[in-house]
LOTIKOL-419676 format. One record per residue (C-alpha): z, x, y; residue in one letter. Coordinates in steps of 0.25 Angstrom, whole numbers, plus 2048, in hexadecimal, padded with zeros to 3 digits. Example, Ala and Ser with C-alpha at 12.3 -4.5 7.8 and 13.67 -1.06 7.14 Angstrom:
// residues 2
81F8317EEA 81D8377FCS 
//
This chain:
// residues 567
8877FE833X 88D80683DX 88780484DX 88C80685CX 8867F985EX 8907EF85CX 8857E2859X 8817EC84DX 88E7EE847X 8917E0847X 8827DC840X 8807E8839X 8747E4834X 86D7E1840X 8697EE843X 8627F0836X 85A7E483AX 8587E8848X 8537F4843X 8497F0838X 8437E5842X 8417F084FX 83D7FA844X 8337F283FX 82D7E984CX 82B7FA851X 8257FD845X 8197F0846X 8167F8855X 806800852X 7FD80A85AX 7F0809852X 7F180A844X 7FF80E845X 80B808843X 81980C841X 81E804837X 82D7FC835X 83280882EX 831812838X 833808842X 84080383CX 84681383BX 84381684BX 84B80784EX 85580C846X 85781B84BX 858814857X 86380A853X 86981684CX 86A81E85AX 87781485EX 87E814852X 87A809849X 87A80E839X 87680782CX 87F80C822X 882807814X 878805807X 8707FB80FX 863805812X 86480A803X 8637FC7FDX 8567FA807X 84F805801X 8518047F3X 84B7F47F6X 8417FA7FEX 83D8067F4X 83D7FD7E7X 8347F27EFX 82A7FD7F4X 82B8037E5X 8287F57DEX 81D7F17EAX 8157FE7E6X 8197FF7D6X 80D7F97D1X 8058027DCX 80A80E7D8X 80880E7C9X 7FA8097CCX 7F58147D3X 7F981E7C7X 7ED81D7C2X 7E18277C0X 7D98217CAX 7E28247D5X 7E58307D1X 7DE8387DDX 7E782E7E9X 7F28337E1X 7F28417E5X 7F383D7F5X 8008377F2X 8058457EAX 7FF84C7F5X 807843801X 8138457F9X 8148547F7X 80F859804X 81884F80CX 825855803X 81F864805X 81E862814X 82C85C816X 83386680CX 82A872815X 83086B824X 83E86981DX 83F87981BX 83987C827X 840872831X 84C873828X 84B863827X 85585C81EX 853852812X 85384581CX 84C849825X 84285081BX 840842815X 83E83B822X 833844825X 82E84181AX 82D83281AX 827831827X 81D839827X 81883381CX 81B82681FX 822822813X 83081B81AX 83481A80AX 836829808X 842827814X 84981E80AX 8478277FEX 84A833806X 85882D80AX 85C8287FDX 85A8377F8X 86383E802X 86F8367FBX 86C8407EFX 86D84E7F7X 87F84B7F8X 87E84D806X 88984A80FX 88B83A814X 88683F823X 87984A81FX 87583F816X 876836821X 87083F82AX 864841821X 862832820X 86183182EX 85683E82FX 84D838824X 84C82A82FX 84A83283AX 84083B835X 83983082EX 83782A83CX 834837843X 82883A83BX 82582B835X 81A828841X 814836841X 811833832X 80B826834X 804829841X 7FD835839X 7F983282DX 7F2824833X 7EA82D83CX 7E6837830X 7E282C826X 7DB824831X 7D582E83CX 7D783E837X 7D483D827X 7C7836829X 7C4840834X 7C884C82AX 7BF84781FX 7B3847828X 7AF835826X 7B182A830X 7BC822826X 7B681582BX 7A8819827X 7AF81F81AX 7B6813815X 7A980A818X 7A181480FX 7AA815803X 7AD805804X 79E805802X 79F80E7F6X 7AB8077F1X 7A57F97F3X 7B07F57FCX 7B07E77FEX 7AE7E680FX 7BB7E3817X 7B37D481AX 7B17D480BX 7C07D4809X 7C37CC814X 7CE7C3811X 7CF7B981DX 7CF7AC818X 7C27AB822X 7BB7B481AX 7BE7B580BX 7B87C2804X 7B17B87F9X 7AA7AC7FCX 7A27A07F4X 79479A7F9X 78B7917F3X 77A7937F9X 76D78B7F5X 7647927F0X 75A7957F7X 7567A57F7X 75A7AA7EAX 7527A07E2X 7507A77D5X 75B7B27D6X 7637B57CAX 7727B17CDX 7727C17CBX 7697C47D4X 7707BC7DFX 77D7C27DDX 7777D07DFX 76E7CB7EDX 77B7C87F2X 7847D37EDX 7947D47EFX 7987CC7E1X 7917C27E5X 7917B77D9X 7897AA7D5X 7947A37D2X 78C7967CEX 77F78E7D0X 77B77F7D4X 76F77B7CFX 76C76D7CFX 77B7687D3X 7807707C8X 78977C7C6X 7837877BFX 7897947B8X 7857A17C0X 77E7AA7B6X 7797B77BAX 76A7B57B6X 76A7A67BBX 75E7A57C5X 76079D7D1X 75A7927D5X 75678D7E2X 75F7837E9X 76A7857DDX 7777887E6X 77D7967E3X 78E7977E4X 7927A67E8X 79C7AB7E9X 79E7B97EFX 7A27C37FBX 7A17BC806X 7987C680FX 78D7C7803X 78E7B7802X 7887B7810X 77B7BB80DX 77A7B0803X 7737A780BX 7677B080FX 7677B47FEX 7697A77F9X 76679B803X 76F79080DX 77E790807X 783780804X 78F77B7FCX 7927797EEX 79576C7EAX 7A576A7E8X 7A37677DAX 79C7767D7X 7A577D7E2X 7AE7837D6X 7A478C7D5X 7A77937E2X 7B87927E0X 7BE7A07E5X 7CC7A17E1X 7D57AE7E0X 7DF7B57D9X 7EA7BE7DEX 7EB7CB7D3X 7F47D67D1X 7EE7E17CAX 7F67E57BDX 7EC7E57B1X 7EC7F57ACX 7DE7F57A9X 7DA7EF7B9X 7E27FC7BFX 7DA8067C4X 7CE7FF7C2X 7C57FC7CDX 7BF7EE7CFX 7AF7F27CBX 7B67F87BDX 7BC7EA7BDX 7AF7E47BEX 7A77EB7B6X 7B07E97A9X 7AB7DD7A0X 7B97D87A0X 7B87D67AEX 7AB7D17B0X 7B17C27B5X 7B57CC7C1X 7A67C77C5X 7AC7BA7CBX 7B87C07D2X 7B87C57DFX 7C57D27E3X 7C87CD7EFX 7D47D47F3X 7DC7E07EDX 7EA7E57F5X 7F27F07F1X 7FE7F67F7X 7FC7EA800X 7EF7EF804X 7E17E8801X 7D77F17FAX 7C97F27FCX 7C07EA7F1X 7B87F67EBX 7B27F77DDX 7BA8047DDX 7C77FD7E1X 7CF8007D6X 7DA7F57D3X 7E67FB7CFX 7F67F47CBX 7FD7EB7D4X 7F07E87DEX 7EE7D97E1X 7DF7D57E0X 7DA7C77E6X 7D07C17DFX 7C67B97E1X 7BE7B17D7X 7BA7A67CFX 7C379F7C3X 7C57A27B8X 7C07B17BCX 7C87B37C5X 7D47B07BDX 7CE7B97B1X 7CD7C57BBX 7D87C67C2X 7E27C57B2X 7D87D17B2X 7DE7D87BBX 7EE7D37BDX 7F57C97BFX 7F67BE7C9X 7FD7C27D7X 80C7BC7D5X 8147B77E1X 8227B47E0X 82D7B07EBX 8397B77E3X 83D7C77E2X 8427CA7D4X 8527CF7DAX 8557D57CAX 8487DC7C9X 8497E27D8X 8577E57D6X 8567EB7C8X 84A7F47CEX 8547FA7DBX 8607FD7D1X 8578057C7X 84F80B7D2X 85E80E7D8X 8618157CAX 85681D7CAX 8568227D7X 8668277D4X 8618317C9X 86283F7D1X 85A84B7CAX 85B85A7CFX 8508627CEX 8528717D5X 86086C7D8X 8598627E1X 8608547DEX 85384A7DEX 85383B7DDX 84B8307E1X 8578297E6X 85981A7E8X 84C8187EFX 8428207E4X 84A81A7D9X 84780C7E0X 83980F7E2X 8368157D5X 83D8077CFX 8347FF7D9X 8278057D3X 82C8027C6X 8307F57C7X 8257EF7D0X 81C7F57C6X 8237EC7BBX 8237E27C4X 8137E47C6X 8127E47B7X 81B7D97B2X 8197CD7BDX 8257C67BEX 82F7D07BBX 8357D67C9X 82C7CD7D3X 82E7D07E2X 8267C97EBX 81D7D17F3X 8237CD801X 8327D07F9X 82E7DE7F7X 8287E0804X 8327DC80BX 83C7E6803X 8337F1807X 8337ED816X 8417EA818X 8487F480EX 8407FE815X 8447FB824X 8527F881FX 852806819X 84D80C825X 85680582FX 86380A827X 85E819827X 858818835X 86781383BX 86E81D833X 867827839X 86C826847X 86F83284FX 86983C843X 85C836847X 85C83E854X 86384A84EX 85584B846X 84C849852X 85285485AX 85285B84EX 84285A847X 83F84E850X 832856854X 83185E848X 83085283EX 823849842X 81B856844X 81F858833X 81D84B831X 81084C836X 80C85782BX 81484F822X 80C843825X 7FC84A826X 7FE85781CX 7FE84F80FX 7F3845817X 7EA851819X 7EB85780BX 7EA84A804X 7DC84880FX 7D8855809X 7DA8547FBX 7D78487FAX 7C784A7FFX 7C78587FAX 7CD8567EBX 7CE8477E9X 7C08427F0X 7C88387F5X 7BD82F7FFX 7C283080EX 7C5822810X 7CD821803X 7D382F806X 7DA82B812X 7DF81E80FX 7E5825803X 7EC82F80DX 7F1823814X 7F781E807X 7FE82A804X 80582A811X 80981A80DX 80481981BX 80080B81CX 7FD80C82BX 7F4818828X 7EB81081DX 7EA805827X 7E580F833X 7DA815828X 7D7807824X 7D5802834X 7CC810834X 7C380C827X 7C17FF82BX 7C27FF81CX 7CC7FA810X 7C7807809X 7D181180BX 7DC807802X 7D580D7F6X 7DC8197F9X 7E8814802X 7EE80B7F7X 7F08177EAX 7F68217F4X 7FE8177F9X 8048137EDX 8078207E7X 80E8257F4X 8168197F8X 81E81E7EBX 81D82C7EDX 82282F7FAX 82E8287F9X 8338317EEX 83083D7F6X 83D8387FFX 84683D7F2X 83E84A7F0X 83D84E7FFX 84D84C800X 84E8557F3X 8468617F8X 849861806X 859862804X 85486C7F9X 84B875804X 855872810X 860878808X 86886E80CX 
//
């Protein structure tokens, strides 16, 4: 650490922390569905604090990344492998599509502006948003035998280009998603999604409530008083919504719900069901009243915590589920809730389950314990991070990411941060599949992403120092207009391929789009505009393939831009 100010160089890592807490306190500030995020927050702070002389040096921002790469790797493993399935294959091509024509637009400004590799890279990552490419980028610049200064120099311009073209990406491509695709496409995306949440069956956003106020499924008990000489059937189907019997007192005592039963008048009828059908009950069955404790059993909700990882459960959707004779105890359990890439799904008999989802479940014993060994296993929490399986994970990651191929003479490498990521994959795959081995509490891996990021950030934003406004005065005005192309170019193609060719519905279209940007802003400005949880469906597969694939293009980018700059 190296500074003019004198309070730094006696607590040299204060300024790291100064850093990282402005950084991140800017980055909270929002204007509408925009916010600009600790990342890019904490490079401004630290351009800033680089502007009087303060540097990081040393292998403390590599040792960041690496746990920041592998923890993002091993968070999105069992996502990842997941969505390689033939059910996702038409979301995949967006990604594809993202990835090509952001490295084509970038390798076309380098030959024209005459950009070099850093900045090239810098462009790259913020315009489409993805801080991890800043990372893989630096780590690749170490492989081109550059001189200890233009390597330094470069470093700086990927921090400085990231930032300058960082808030025109995010602003963007949250106003395409939300505002200019729907417009394109000709449908009122809130009208949209209410349509095709109708045609999927969507559960409604009071149906999924999860306010301990208002739980999604509830148990009453009515007198009959109405549906005298009803079938239990034909109860179940006035009131709709899965909607069961779940038992019968006649004459003080307990009987079995059978679907041919007849009811009696004044037998007492236990229901369990969604609570917005249940409300009608009254008006179809008669005065609500209180089971006796003794025959209250009957009525007992309880729930189980899933993670999906039963090969035959992926890819299925929840009505194949159902309709399988094996699955038919499915009848008494209620999907109350499905997360996945920390976002909740809507529940859909077309939602397709797929590896690593959690599922909340909501039933009765012993089903509800029969269905959810059906679909994984039990949701396991644990207070202690496996150090030899985390450490072992970096070191091969580390080892892979060493081995330099050339191909044209152009030396290629995924360098320290792909090798971690791709070892990240791995591992929290192995993880996912053998519980027990390698467990990371979730919070622990989080917070390895958060910090090892902004620690990253804030070493190469410091570095940067006065090359940061050699770049400005250079490309400062040149470089968000390209990032704007960068940023809606593959957005508008993958729009139009995606309705021409794919027939990809509008509402799932532009969520999709939002998550091959791994814009998380943009997914919550489309989901304010819905008024719908139906744009996930396509969010959550784009998301996944692309929070993998644009970071490797940080290597790639460095590769082909020294290549066409004829550096």
């Amino acid at each position: 650490m190296q500074c003019s100010i004198g309070f730094f160089n006696q607590m040299p890592t204060a300024v790291l922390f100064i850093t990282v807490g402005l950084g991140y306190a800017i980055g909270k500030l929002r204007v509408g569905p925009i916010v600009l995020g600790g990342v890019c927050g904490t490079l401004i702070v630290a351009l800033l604090v680089g502007q009087t002389g303060c540097q990081m040096h040393g292998e403390l921002k590599d040792v960041a990344f690496a746990l920041f790469i592998f923890a993002m790797g091993y968070s999105g493993g069992p996502q990842f492998f997941a969505n390689l399935n033939r059910s996702s294959l038409r979301f995949m091509v967006l990604p594809l599509i993202e990835a090509f024509v952001v490295l084509a637009i970038v390798l076309v400004a380098v030959r024209m502006l005459d950009l070099d590799p850093g900045t090239a890279a810098g462009l790259a990552a913020g315009a489409a948003t993805e801080s991890a490419v800043v990372g893989t980028a630096a780590e690749a610049l170490k492989h081109l035998n550059l001189v200890p200064t233009e390597l330094a120099r470069m470093q700086s311009n990927i921090a400085t280009a990231y930032t300058l073209t960082y808030l025109v990406g995010l602003i963007s491509i949250v106003f395409f998603t939300s505002q200019v695709a729907p417009f394109l496409l000709r449908f009122n995306l809130r009208e949209a999604s209410s349509e095709l949440a109708k045609e999927l069956q969507a559960a409604s956003d009071d149906d999924v409530a999860t306010q301990p106020v208002l739980p999604r499924l509830v148990g009453r008990a009515h007198r009959v008083e109405h549906a005298a000489g009803l079938t239990v059937r034909q109860l179940e189907t006035a009131l709709g919504g899965r909607t069961l019997v779940m038992g019968l007192v006649r004459d003080g005592k307990l009987m079995e719900s059978v679907p041919d039963l007849t009811i009696e008048r004044d037998d007492i009828v236990a229901l369990i069901g969604v609570r917005d059908k249940l409300v009608s009950a009254r008006e179809v069955i008669g005065q609500e009243v209180s089971l006796p404790l003794s025959q209250s059993d009957v009525l007992r909700l309880e729930e189980h915590q899933v993670i999906v990882n039963n090969p035959a459960v992926n890819g299925r959707s929840l009505a194949e589920l159902g309709r399988e004779a094996a699955q038919q105890h499915l009848r008494y359990v209620w999907v109350q809730q499905i997360v996945r890439s920390g976002m909740s799904l809507p529940i859909t008999p077309a939602t397709r389950l797929q590896h690593g989802d959690r599922v909340s479940l909501v039933g009765v014993e012993p089903t509800l314990t029969s269905a959810a060994r059906n679909l994984g296993r039990d949701l396991r929490t644990t207070d202690t991070t496996e150090l030899v399986f985390l450490c072992a994970g970096i070191l091969i990651g580390l080892l892979i990411g060493s081995v330099t191929l050339k191909a044209a003479g152009i030396p290629i490498s995924l360098g320290s941060g792909g090798g971690a990521l791709l070892s990240g994959l791995v591992f929290g795959w192995i993880n996912f599949k053998r519980p027990g081995v390698g467990d990371m509490p979730s919070a622990a891996v989080q917070l390895l992403k958060d910090l090892g990021l902004a620690m990253f950030v804030a070493c190469v934003g410091l570095s940067a120092g006065p090359d940061a406004v050699t770049l400005i005065r250079e490309h400062g005005a040149v470089l968000p207009l390209v990032g704007l192309a960068v940023s809606l170019t593959p957005a508008c193609m993958s729009l139009w391929i995606g309705h021409k060719f794919l027939k990809i519905q509008g509402p799932l279209l532009v969520g999709a789009i939002a998550g091959q940007h791994v814009s998380t802003p943009a997914i919550s400005a489309v989901l304010a505009a819905s008024q719908s949880s139906v744009p996930l469906l396509g969010y959550t597969v784009t998301y996944a393939i692309a929070n993998v694939m644009l970071p490797v293009l940080g290597p790639i980018i460095v590769a082909l831009a020294y290549r066409v700059g004829g550096m």
